[in-house]
Structure formats: C-alpha cells, structure tokens
C-alpha positions as CSV (number, residue, x, y, z in Angstrom):
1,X,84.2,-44.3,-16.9
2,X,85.9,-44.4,-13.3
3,X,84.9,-45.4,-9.9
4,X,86.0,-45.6,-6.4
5,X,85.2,-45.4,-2.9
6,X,84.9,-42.4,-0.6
7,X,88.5,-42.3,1.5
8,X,90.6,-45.1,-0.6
9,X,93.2,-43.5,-2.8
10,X,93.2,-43.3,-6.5
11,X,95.6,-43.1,-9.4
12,X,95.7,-43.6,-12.7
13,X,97.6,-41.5,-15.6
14,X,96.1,-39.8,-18.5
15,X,97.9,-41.4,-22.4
16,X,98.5,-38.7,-24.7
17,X,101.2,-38.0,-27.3
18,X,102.2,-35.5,-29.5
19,X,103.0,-35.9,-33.5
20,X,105.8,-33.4,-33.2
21,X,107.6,-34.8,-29.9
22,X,106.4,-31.3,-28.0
23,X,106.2,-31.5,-24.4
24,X,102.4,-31.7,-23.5
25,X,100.8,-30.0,-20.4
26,X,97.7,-31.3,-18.9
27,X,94.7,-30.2,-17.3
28,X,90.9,-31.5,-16.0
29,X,87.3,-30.2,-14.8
30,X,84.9,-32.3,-12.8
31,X,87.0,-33.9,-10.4
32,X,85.5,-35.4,-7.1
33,X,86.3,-32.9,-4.1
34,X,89.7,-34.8,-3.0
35,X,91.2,-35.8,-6.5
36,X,93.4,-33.5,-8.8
37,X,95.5,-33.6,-11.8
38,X,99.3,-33.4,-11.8
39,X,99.8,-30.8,-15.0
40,X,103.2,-31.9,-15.8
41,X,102.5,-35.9,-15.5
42,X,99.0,-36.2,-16.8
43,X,98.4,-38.2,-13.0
44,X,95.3,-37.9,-11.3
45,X,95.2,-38.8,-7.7
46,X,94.1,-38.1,-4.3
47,X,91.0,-39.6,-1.9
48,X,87.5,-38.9,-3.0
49,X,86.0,-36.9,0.2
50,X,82.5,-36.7,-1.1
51,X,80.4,-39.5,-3.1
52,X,78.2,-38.8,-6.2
53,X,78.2,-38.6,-9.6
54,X,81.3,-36.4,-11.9
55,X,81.2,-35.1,-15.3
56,X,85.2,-35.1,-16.1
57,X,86.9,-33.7,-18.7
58,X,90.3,-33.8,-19.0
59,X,92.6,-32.5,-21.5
60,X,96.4,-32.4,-23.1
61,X,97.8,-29.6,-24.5
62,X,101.0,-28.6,-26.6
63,X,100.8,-25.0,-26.1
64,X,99.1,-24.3,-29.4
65,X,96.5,-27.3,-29.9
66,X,94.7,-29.1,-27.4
67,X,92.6,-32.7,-27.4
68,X,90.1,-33.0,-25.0
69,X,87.7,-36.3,-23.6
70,X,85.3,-36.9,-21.4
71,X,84.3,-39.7,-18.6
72,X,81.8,-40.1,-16.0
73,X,83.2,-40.5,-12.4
C-alpha cells in the first residue's frame, strides 16, 4: 500500500523482470487524479490533486504475457 499528501510529489518505480530478457511495457488503473505511469520505465509520479482512497492496479507486460498486482492508495 501507498500514501501521500495532496500537492507533494511522488515517485517510486514498479520491479518487474522478464525470464526471457524481453523488453517489458507497463501500465496502471486507479491512480489519484495527478499521478501517472511512465510505460516505458515502470515510474509512477506526479502530485496527487485530490485526497481519498485508490484501488491501483498496475501491470508489466512482454507483449504476449502480462503479471498484474494490486495496492491500495
């Protein structure tokens, strides 16, 4: 699970690999209004603009199989 405060800047990477060495592209639901996933780098970032409570799930993906996981925000 994640946290933060409305207006301060967050960043943190997502940690995935793949058996075969393929190049992995990544993607994610849920995000607070102001924070968004980099699909090349697996970074998510930017300043929450609204407080509550976020279902998030994130993923990494070769192209042919995917792995999914899920946090509360």
């Amino acid at each position: 699970n994640r946290s933060g405060l409305v207006g301060l800047p967050v960043s943190f990477a997502l940690s995935a690999s793949d058996p075969n060495g393929d190049v992995l592209g990544y993607a994610a639901s849920g995000l607070p209004p102001g924070v968004s996933i980099d699909p090349l780098t697996g970074v998510i970032s930017g300043q929450p603009t609204a407080a509550g409570s976020y279902d998030v799930v994130v993923a990494a993906s070769d192209g042919l199989n995917s792995a999914t996981a899920s946090f509360l925000w």
